[in-house]
C-alpha distance (Angstrom), angle and dihedral (degrees) to the residues before:
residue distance angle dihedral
X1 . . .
X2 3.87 . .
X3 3.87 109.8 .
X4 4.18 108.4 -164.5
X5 3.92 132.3 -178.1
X6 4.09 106.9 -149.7
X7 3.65 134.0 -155.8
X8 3.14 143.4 5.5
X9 4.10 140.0 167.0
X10 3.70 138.9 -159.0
X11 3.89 129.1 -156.3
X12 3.70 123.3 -175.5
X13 3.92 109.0 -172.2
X14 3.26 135.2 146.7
X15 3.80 101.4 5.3
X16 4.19 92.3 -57.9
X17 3.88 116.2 91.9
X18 3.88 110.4 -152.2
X19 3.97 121.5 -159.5
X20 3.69 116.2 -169.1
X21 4.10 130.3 169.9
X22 3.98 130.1 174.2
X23 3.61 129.3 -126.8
X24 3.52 117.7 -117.9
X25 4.31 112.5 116.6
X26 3.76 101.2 -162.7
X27 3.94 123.6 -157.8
X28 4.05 110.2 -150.7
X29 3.67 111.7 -37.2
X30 3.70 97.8 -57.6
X31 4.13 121.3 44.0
X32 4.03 121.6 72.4
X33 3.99 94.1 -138.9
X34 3.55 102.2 175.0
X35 4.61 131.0 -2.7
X36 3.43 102.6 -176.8
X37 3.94 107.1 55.8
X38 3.35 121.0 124.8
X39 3.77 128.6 -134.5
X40 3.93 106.5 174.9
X41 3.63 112.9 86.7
X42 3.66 127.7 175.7
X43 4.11 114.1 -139.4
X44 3.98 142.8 -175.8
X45 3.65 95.4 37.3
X46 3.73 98.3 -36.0
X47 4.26 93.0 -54.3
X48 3.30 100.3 111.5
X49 3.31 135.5 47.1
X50 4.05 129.2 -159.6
X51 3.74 126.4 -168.3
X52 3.97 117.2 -177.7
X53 3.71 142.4 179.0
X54 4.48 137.1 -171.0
X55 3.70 117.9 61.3
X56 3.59 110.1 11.2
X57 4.26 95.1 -142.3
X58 3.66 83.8 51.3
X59 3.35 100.9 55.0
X60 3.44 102.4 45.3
X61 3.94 84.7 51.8
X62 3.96 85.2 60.7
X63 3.62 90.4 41.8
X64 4.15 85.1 57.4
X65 3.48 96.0 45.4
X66 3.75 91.9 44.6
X67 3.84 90.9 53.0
X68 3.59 87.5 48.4
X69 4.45 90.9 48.7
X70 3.99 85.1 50.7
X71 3.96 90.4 53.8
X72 3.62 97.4 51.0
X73 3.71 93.0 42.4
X74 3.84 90.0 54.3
X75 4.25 88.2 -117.9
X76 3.70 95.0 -51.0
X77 3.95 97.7 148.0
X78 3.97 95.7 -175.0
X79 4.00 91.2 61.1
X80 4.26 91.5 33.3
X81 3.96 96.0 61.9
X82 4.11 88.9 36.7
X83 3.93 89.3 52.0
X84 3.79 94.0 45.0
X85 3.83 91.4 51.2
X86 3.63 90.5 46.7
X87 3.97 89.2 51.9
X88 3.98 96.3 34.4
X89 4.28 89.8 49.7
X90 4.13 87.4 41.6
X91 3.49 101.6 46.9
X92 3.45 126.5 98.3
X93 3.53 99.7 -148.0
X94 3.87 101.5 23.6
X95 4.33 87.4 57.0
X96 3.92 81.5 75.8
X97 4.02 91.7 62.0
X98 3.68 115.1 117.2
X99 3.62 111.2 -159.5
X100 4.08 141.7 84.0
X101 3.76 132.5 -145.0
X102 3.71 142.9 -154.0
X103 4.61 114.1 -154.3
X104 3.22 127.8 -167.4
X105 3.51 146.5 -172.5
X106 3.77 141.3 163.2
X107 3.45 99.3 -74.2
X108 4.22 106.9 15.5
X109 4.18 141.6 43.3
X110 3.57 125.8 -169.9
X111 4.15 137.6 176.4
X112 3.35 113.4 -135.1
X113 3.89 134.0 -172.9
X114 3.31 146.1 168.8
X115 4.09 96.8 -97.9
X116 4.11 88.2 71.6
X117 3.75 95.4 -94.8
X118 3.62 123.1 145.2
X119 3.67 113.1 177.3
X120 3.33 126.5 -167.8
X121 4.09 103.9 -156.5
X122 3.95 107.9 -117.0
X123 4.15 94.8 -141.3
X124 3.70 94.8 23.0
X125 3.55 99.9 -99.4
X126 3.88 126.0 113.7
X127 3.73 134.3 163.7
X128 3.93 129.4 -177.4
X129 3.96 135.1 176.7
X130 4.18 129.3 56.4
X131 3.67 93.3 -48.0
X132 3.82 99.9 33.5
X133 3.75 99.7 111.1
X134 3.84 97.9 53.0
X135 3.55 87.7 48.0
X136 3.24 90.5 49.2
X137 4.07 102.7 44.8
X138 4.39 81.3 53.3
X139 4.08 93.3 47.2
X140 3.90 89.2 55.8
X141 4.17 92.7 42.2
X142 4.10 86.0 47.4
X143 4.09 83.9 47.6
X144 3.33 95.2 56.4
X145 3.72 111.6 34.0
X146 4.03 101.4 31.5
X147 4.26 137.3 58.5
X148 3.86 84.4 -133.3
X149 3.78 119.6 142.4
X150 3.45 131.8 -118.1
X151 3.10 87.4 -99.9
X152 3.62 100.1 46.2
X153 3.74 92.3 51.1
X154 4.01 92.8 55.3
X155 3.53 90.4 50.5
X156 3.94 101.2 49.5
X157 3.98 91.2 38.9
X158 3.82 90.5 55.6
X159 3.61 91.0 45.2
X160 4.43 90.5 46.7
X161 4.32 83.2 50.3
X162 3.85 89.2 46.1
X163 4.15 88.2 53.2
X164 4.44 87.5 52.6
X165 3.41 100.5 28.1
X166 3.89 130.6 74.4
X167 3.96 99.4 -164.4
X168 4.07 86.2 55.2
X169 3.43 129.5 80.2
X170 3.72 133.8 173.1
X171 4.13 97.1 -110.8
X172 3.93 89.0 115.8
X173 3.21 130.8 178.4
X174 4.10 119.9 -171.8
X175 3.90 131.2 176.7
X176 3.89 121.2 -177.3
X177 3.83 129.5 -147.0
């Protein structure tokens, strides 16, 4: 049995970068296993923030090794996510992980997964997970067309995804660098 995390989305507006992800833990395609988890964690002293989706052990061993990337590089997200898809695409056992992430900081955001990509979103606005890209098409109509916040923006788009998709639901959690 398959047990997957699902979406999350990223707005960066106005100087304030919001990550926000939903709840629901879903085992194969049928079976609710868990509405309440939380996939948004805030790292390196609260300066970074990390939002990720797939296989829930996976990701939080990305999450781990991420933490421990942003140590050695003193904080320095940019070279962090780069190093971790270096090691996750290089290493033997690593290569098997099944999960993707959004990081934050202050000043940056970057996707990163497990095929060496490290994406830097072109209008500041990034969603992964089962429910990603209607979260995603609503964050960039609510960019456009509203004063929202960052914040704001995160919040509604997860909440528009949870309405389409089956693997969201609208337990969000959402913390802002």
């Amino acid at each position: 049995m398959e047990i997957r995390g699902t979406t999350i989305i990223a707005v960066k507006k106005d100087g304030k970068t919001a990550i926000a992800g939903d709840g629901q833990v879903t085992a194969g395609q049928t079976t609710v296993m868990k509405s309440n988890a939380v996939k948004v964690r805030r790292l390196y002293d609260d300066k970074v923030v990390v939002g990720f989706a797939g296989s829930v052990a996976d990701a939080f061993t990305l999450c781990e090794k991420f933490e421990e990337m942003l140590q050695k590089y003193a904080g320095n997200l940019m070279r962090s996510a780069v190093e971790l898809a270096q090691l996750w695409r290089s290493d033997k056992i690593m290569r098997k992980l099944e999960a993707m992430m959004i990081v934050a900081n202050a000043d940056e955001m970057f996707l990163v997964d497990g095929t060496g990509n490290v994406i830097e979103p072109e209008y500041g606005i990034c969603a992964i997970g089962s429910g990603g890209n209607y979260a995603l098409s609503a964050a960039h109509a609510l960019m456009r067309n509203t004063e929202m916040t960052a914040r704001e923006i995160a919040v509604e788009s997860l909440k528009i995804a949870g309405e389409i998709c089956i693997f969201t639901n609208d337990h969000i959690t959402v913390e802002e660098v």
